[in-house]
Structure formats: structure tokens, C-alpha cells
C-alpha positions in Angstrom: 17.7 100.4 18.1 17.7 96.6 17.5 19.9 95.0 15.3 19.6 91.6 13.4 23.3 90.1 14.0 22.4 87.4 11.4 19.8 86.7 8.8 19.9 85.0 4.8 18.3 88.1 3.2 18.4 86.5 -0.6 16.4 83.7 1.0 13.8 86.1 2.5 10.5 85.6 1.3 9.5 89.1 -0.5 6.2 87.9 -2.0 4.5 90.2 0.6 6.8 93.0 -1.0 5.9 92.3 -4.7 8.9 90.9 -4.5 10.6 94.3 -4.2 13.8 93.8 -1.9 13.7 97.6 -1.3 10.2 97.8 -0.5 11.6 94.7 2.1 14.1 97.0 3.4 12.0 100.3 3.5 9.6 97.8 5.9 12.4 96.5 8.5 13.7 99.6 8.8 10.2 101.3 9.5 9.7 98.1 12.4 12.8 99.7 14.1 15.3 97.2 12.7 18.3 99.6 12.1 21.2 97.0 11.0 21.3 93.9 9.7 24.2 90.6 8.9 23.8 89.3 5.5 25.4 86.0 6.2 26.7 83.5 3.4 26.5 79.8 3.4 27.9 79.2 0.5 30.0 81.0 -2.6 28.1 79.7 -5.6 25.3 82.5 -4.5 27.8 84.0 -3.2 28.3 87.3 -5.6 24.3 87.1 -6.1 23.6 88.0 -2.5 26.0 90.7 -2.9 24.5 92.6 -5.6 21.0 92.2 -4.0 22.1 94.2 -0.4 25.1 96.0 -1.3 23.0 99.3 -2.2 22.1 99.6 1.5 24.4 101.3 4.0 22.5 99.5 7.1 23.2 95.8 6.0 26.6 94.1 6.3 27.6 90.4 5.0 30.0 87.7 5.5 31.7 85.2 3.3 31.7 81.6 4.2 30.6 78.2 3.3 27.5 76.3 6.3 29.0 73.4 7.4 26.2 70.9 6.2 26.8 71.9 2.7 28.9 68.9 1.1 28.7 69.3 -2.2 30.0 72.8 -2.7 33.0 74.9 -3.6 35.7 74.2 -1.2 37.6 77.8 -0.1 41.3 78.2 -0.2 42.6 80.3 2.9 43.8 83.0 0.7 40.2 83.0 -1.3 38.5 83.6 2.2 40.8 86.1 2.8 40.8 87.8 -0.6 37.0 87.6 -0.2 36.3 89.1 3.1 38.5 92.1 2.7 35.9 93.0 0.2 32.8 95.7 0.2 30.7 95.2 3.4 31.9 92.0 4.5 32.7 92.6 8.7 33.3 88.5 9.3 33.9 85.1 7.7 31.6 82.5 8.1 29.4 81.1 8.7 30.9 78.0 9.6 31.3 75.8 12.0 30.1 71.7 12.9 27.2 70.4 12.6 26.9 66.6 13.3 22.5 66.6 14.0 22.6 64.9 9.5 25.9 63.6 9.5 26.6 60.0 9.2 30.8 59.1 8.9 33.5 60.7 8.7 32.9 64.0 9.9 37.0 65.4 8.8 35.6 66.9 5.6 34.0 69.3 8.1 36.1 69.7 10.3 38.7 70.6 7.5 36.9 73.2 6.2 36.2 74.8 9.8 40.2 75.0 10.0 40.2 76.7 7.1 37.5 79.5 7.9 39.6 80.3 11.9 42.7 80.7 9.4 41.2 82.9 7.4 39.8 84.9 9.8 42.9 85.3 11.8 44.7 86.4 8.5 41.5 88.7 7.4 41.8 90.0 11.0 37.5 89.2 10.8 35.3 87.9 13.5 34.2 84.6 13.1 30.4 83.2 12.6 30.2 79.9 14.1 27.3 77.2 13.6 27.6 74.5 16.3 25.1 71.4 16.5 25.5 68.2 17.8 29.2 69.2 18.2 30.2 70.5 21.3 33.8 68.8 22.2 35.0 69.1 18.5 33.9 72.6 17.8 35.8 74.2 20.7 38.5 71.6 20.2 39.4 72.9 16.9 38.7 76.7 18.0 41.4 76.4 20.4 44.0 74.0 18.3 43.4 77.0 15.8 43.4 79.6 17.4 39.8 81.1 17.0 40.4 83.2 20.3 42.9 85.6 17.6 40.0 86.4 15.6 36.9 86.3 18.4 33.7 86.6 17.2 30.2 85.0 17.6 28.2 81.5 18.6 25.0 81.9 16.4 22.0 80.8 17.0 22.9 79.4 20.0 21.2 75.9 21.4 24.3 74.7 23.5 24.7 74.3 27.6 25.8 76.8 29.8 28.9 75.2 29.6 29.9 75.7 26.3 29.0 78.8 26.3 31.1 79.5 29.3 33.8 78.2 27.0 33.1 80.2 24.2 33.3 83.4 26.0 36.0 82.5 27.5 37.5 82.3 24.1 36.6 86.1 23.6 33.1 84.9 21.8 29.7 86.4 22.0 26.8 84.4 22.4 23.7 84.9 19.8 19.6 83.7 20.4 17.5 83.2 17.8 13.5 82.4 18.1 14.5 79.6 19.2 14.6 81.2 23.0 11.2 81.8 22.4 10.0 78.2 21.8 7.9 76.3 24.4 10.6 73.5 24.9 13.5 75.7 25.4 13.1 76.4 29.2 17.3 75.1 29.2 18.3 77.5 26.6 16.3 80.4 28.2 17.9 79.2 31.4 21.0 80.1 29.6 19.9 83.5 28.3 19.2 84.6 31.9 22.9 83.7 32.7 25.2 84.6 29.7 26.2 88.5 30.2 24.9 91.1 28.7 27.9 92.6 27.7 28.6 89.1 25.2 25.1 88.4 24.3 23.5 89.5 20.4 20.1 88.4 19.2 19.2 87.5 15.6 16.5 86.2 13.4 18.1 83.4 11.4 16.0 84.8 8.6 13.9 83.0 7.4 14.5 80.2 9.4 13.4 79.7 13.0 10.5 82.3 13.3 9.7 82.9 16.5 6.8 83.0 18.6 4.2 83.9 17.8 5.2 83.4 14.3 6.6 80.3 14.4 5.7 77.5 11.7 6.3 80.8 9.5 8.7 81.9 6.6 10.7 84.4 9.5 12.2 88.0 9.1 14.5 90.7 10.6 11.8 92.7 11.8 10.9 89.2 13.8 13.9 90.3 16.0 11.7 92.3 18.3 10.4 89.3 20.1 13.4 87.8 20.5 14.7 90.8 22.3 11.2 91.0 24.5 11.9 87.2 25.3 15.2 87.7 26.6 14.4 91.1 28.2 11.7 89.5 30.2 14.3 87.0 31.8 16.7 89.7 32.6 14.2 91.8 34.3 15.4 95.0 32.3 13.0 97.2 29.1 13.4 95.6 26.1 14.5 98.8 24.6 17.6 98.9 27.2 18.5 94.9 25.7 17.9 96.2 22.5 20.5 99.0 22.8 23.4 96.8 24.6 22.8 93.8 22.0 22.9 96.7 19.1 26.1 98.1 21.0 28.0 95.0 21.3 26.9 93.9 17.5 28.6 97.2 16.2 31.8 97.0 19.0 32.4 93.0 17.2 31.9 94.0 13.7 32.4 97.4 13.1 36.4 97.7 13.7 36.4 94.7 10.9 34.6 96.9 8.3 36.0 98.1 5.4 
């Protein structure tokens, strides 16, 4: 059972589909993809994404706005709220800091990453958090807000051990994407090997970040596979055994927020 704890699927490339979201779906599942995270970054496409996955039992979403979106809608706490007790949605973000394009005054983001932990704590939703080039801020403002009420996930995942040791600390999980699979990655693989695997989830970042040997590609869920194999390989265990506890501990995050 492998599960894809976070992909864009109205960004997906269905060309290869006929540009048939069901035939998309049919596929993954057939791959032995058996959930899936529809993640927002934004609430302009917002109601669009949920119309295209909200026909299929096996994929959740979230509600959030990306933290390197400027120009966009700027959520209330009570709209975030209102928002993810709705349909499928089993977290709020994502969201998060991400400094690697920012020039100035970064408080615009870090305003609106206040306002996602509050929501989340008052949703009672796990948190989606995007953290680049933003270590001592990001875990700043999880603790001055209290993210540890809400818990919930480090995507994608590209940080030292040490912030991860912080995060879970914090009651977070710890997600890899393809990026664990990339040549130059040796010190986040060294991280893989150590995070436990009672806190760790794998994803794609659909359709960003494919991995290898797919990299340089438009990526999908079903992509997930080598992820798992990657990290399996480090740990010394089957990847079918990782891809059971990462499945477990998606469904023991999100499921008790469903609904």
C-alpha cells in the first residue's frame, strides 16, 4: 500500500491520459498508489481543485495558501477555519517560509504562517509546512504559536538533522520527496536513515521534483514508488514493509481530522 502524502493533482500533466483525470486516477491506483493529499497553494484555484478530485473516495485535500505566493488572496483565521472543516479536507496548508526568492522584508510571510498554526489549532487539522532557507524562523514561529497543538507534517523535507529533530520534537512528521533520490543529496539521505520510522511519510510533490530515474520530468503519484525503494534501501527493510508503516502513519495524522 503506498500512499502519496502530498501532490498538486490539478497541476498534473494528463496529456498522457487524453487529458482524462479519471483515466489519471484509474492508472495510479492500478501502480499500487492507494491514497493520495491534494494539497492547495492557493484559494483563487481553490474551489477548482475541488471539483476535479472530490468524486474520488482515495484522494484527500487541504486548504492553504504556498508561502512564495505574494500576490494572492490573504486568509482570515475564521476563512481557514470555515474552509477546512469542509468535504475532504484532513489539514491546512500548505504553508510555511520560504526565504531561497525572497529579497526584504520577509513579515508578510511570516504573518500569513501565524495565521495558518491558528487556524489549524481552531480547525483542530494537522498542519502542512513548506520550509526553505528558513530554519530558525520557521520553528520560531511554530513554537510562539503553538504548532505542537495541531502537529502535523515537514513536507518535502531538505533540512538538517537538526531541525528535524526539532520538528518531531514538536509532535511533527517528517516527509521525502524525489529529492532523496537525487545524486547530490547524500545529507538528506543521511537524514532518511536517521529520522524514525514511526514519524516519517513519503510523497511525490506532483509534479514537481520527479525522481530518479525520472527526474528532469513532469512527476506523478505513482512516482512514489521510488521514493519508498530509496529510502527502504537505507533502512535495510522491503520496500513493501516502508511502504505499509509510511501508509500507516499518513492515515494515523490525517484520518482522525477527516470529516
Amino acid at each position: 500500500m503506498l500512499v502519496d502524502s502530498h501532490c498538486h493533482l490539478d497541476r498534473v500533466d494528463l496529456t498522457p491520459y487524453d487529458n482524462d483525470f479519471s483515466r489519471f486516477v484509474a492508472s495510479t491506483r492500478e501502480s499500487g498508489v492507494s491514497h493520495m493529499l491534494c494539497v492547495a497553494i492557493d484559494l483563487e484555484n481553490y474551489p477548482a481543485m475541488l471539483d476535479l478530485v472530490s468524486p474520488y473516495e482515495d484522494i484527500s485535500t487541504s486548504v492553504g495558501v504556498h508561502p512564495n505566493d505574494k500576490d494572492r488572496h490573504e486568509p482570515s483565521v475564521g476563512e481557514l477555519v470555515d474552509l477546512a472543516r469542509e468535504g475532504s479536507n484532513v489539514a491546512i496548508g500548505e504553508t510555511g517560509l520560504d526565504y531561497y526568492y525572497g529579497e526584504g522584508d520577509m513579515a508578510w510571510q511570516q504573518a500569513r504562517f501565524r495565521t495558518h498554526i491558528r487556524a489549524a489549532r481552531e480547525a483542530g487539522k494537522p498542519l502542512i509546512i513548506h520550509t526553505r532557507d528558513a530554519r530558525e524562523d520557521t520553528l520560531r514561529i511554530m513554537d510562539e504559536e503553538g504548532a505542537r497543538e495541531a502537529g502535523g507534517v515537514m513536507h518535502c523535507f531538505t533540512e538538517t538533522w537538526e531541525m528535524a529533530r526539532a520538528a518531531m520534537d514538536m509532535g511533527f512528521y517528517i516527509s521525502f520527496s524525489g529529492i532523496v533520490t537525487f545524486k547530490n543529496a547524500q545529507s538528506l539521505r543521511d537524514v532518511a536513515s536517521r529520522v524514525p520510522l514511526e514519524r516519517m511519510l513519503i510523497e511525490t510533490d506532483s509534479p514537481y521534483l520527479a525522481p530518479v530515474p525520472h527526474r528532469g520530468k513532469p512527476n506523478e503519484p505513482r512516482h512514489v514508488r521510488h521514493v519508498c525503494e530509496t529510502i527502504a534501501g537505507l533502512r535495510g527493510i522491503e520496500p513493501e514493509a516502508l511502504a505499509q508503516i509510511t501508509a500507516d502513519n499518513f492515515f494515523h495524522l490525517f484520518e482522525a481530522a477527516a470529516g
